[in-house]
DODOSE-202325 format. One record per residue (C-alpha): x, y, z. Coordinates in steps of 0.02 Angstrom, whole numbers, padded with zeros to 5 digits, always signed. Layout:
<setors>
XYZ;...
</setors>
This chain:
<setors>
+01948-02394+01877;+02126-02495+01864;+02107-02637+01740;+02219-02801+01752;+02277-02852+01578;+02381-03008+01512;+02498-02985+01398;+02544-03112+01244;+02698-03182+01347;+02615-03166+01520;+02640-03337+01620;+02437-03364+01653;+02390-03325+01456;+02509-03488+01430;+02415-03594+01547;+02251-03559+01464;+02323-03592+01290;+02422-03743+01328;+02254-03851+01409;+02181-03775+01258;+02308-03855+01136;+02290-04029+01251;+02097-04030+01234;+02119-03986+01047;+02246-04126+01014;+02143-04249+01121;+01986-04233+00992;+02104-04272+00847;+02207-04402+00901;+02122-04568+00819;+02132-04696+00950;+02085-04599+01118;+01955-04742+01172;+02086-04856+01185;+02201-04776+01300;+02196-04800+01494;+02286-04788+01633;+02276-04981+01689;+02361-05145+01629;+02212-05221+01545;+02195-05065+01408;+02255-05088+01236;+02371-04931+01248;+02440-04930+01444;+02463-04713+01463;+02600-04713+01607;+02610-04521+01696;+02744-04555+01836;+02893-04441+01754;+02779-04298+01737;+02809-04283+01932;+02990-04326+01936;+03144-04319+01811;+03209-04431+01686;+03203-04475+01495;+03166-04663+01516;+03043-04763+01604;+03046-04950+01635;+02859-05033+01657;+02806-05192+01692;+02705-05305+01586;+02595-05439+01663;+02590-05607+01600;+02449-05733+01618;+02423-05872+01740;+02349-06034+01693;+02366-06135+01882;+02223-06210+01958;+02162-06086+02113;+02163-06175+02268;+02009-06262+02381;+01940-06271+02535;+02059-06400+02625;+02228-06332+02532;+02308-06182+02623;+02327-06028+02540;+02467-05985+02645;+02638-06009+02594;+02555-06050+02440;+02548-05891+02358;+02590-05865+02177;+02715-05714+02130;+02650-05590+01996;+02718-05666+01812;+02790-05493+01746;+02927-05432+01631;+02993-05261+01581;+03027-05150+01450;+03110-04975+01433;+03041-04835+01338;+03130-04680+01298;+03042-04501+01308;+03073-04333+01202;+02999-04206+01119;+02861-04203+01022;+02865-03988+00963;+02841-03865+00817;+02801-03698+00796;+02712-03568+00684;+02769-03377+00676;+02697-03222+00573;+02751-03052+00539;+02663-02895+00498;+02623-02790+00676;+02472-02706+00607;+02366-02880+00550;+02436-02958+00717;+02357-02828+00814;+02185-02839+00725;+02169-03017+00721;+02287-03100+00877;+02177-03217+00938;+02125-03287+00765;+02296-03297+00755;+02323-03393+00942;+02164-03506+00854;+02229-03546+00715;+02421-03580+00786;+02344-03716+00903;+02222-03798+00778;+02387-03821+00671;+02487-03860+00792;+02347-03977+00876;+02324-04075+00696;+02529-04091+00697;+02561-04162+00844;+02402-04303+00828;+02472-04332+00645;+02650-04374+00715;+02546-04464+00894;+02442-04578+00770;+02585-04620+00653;+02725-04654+00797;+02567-04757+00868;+02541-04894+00692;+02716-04897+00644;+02749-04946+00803;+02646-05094+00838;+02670-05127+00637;+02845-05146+00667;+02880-05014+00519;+03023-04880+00503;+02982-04698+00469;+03047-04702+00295;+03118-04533+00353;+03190-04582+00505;+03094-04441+00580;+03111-04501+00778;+02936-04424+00825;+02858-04529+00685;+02903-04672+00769;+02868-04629+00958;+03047-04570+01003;+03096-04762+01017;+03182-04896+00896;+03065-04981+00801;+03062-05198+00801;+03011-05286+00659;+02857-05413+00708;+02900-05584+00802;+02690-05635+00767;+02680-05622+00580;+02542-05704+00471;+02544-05681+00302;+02382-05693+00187;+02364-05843+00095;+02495-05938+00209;+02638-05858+00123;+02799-05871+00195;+02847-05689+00192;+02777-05513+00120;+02870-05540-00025;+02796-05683-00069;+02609-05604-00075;+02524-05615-00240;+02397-05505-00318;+02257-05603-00263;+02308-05594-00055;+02208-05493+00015;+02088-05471+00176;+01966-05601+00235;+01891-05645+00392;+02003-05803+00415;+02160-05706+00438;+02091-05628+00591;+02039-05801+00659;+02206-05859+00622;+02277-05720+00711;+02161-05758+00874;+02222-05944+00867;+02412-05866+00870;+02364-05742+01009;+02273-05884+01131;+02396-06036+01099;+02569-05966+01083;+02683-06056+01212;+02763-05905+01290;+02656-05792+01354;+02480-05790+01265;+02402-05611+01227;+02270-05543+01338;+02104-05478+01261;+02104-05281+01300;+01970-05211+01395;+01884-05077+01283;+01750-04941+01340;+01569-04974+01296;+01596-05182+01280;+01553-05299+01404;+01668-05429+01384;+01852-05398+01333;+01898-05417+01145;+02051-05419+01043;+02058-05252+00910;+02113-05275+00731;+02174-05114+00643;+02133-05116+00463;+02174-04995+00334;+02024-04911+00216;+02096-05042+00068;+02108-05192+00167;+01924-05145+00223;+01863-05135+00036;+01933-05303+00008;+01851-05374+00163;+01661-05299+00104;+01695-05371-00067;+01754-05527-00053;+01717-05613+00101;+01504-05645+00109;+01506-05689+00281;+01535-05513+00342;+01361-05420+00309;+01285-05599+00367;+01378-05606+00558;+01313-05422+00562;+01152-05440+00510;+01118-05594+00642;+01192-05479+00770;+01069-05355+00758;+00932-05485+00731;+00969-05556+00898;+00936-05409+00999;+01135-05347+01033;+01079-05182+00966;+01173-05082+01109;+01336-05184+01090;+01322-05200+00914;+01468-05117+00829;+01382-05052+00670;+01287-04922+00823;+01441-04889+00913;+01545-04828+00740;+01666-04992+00751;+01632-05091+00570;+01601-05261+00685;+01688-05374+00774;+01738-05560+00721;+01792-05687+00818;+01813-05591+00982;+01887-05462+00891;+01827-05282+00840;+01858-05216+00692;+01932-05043+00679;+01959-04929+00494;+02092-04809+00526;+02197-04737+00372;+02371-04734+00490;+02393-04932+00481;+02551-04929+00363;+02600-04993+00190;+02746-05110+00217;+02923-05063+00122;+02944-05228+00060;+02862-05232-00137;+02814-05427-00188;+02842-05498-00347;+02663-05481-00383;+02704-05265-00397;+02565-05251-00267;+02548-05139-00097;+02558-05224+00045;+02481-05177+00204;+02496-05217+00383;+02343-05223+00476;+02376-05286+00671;+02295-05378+00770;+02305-05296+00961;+02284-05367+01142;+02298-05267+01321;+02449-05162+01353;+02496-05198+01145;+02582-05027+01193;+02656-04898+01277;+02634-04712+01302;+02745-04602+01446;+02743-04430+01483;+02852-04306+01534;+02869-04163+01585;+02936-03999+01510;+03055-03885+01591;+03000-03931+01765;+02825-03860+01744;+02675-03960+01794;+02586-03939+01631;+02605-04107+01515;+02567-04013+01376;+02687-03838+01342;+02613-03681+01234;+02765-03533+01229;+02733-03375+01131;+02887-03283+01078;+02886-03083+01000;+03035-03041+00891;+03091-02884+00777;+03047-02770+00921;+02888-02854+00956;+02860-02831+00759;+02818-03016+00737;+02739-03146+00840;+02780-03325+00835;+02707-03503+00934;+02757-03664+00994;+02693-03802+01058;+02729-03983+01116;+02745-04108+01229;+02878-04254+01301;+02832-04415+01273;+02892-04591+01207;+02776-04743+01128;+02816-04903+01097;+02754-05063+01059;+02782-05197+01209;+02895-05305+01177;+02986-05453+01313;+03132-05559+01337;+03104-05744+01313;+03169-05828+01439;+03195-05982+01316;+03255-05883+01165;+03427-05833+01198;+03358-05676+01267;+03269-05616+01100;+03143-05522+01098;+02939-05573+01098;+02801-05444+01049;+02687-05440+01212;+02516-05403+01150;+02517-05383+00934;+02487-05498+00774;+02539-05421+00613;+02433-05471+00464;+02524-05445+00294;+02393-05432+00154;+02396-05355-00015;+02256-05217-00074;+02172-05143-00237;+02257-04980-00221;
</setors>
């Protein structure tokens, strides 16, 4: 009987592995839920230059209309509106690392563990650098590295929507005593609804009826929220009281939602790199809206695959090694205003600077 093998290299073998490094990096990327294909998601995922080539791809961001529709008795004919849209640019690149071992005879015993525990690495990597490029982005913070695939593979802006705790002019500014509470976020709403150019549009988010804004808090600012603002446990409390068991966020895994905003804890919302007076950390949680930002793939090499998994012998087939990666760019929307000289306006994100405990 003949018997078909693949070999390590063998083109199918890298198919199998490289969906298997997608599915793996899927589960461990932190903010899946809020990614979608259409204009009303927080996180817009745009797919058109996996088909075709290019390194940049311009998208459209759609503003809000506030006219009064038309009645019976008006003609909507030759009174039709034209979509209110603006652009932005966002530059694509790698996103790829690889692991390699030696030693012919352990290889042999154990390749698969090996294949296993390559693309768990690799897998944990590339959601690590996904997540960060992700919060620095809409944070408006630099990669204190400059690493390029910690933030997204595009320039990062500082904030033009930028409330500070305790109405202080600036981060460095925050004392000791700034931290979290439940009127920053209102605040932040307020800014979001009545700005003059181009208010932010609640995102549509899976598992909610209604669309909501999403604040990103880190685990400190969250601490200072539980302990010093009361009215927290009490809004949650009445929630469940009132029969919104299904929608309430304590049974979804959210920690609640506050003015038409849900609260998310997430441990990649970044310290700031300005250091107040007070000697305190500052954080940046943000406040997000639909199509906040950005995410385009490529494609690698021509192939069809978004995601790429290569394995490579050396030595004489001695030693084995992996890679794996991906072409993509994030960014954080961002549009000309039109009365501004032609500066730039963040399209859907509020920074909050607070201070925390730790």
């Amino acid at each position: 009987m003949a018997l078909q093998t693949v070999s390590t290299t063998h083109e199918l073998a890298a198919k199998v592995w490289s969906k298997g490094l997608e599915a793996e990096f899927l589960k461990k990327v932190s903010v899946p839920h809020f990614i979608g294909k259409s204009s009303d998601s927080l996180i817009q995922h745009r797919d058109n230059l996996e088909k075709e080539a290019g390194d940049r791809d311009r998208v459209g961001l759609r503003l809000q209309d506030s006219v009064a529709p038309l009645t019976s008795g008006q003609a909507v004919e030759t009174n039709e509106l034209a979509l209110r849209s603006k652009y932005m640019d966002i530059t694509l690149d790698e996103f790829v690392h690889a692991y390699r071992w030696a030693n012919v005879t352990d290889r042999q015993r154990v390749t698969y563990e090996h294949r296993d525990e390559a693309r768990a690495a690799l897998a944990d990597l590339l959601a690590n650098a996904w997540d960060t490029s992700f919060f620095n982005q809409i944070a408006g913070n630099a990669d204190p590295g400059g690493n390029a695939t910690f933030e997204g593979n595009n320039t990062i802006n500082v904030p033009t929507e930028h409330i500070f705790a305790a109405g202080k002019a600036n981060e460095a500014a925050l004392a000791s005593t700034d931290t979290f509470t439940l009127d920053l976020i209102s605040e932040a709403v307020q800014t979001a609804k009545t700005r003059s150019v181009g208010t932010i549009r609640p995102a549509r988010i899976p598992g909610y009826s209604t669309p909501l804004f999403v604040c990103f808090l880190h685990p400190w600012q969250v601490d200072s929220l539980r302990t010093a603002d009361s009215r927290w446990d009490k809004v949650m409390h009445s929630a469940m009281q009132g029969g919104q068991i299904g929608d309430n966020p304590l049974i979804t895994g959210a920690l609640g939602v506050w003015d038409g905003t849900l609260l998310c804890e997430n441990n990649r919302v970044p310290a700031s790199a300005t250091a107040p007076a007070s000697g305190a950390l500052v954080r940046r949680a943000i406040l997000c809206g639909a199509q906040s930002a950005m995410c385009v793939y490529g494609r690698i090499g021509g192939s069809a695959d978004r995601y790429r998994w290569v394995e490579k012998l050396f030595d004489f087939d001695r030693e084995m090694g992996v890679a794996g990666g991906f072409v993509a760019g994030i960014k954080k929307s961002q549009f000309e205003d039109e009365n501004g000289g032609g500066s730039k306006l963040d399209f859907g994100t509020v920074v909050i600077s607070t201070v925390t405990s730790a």
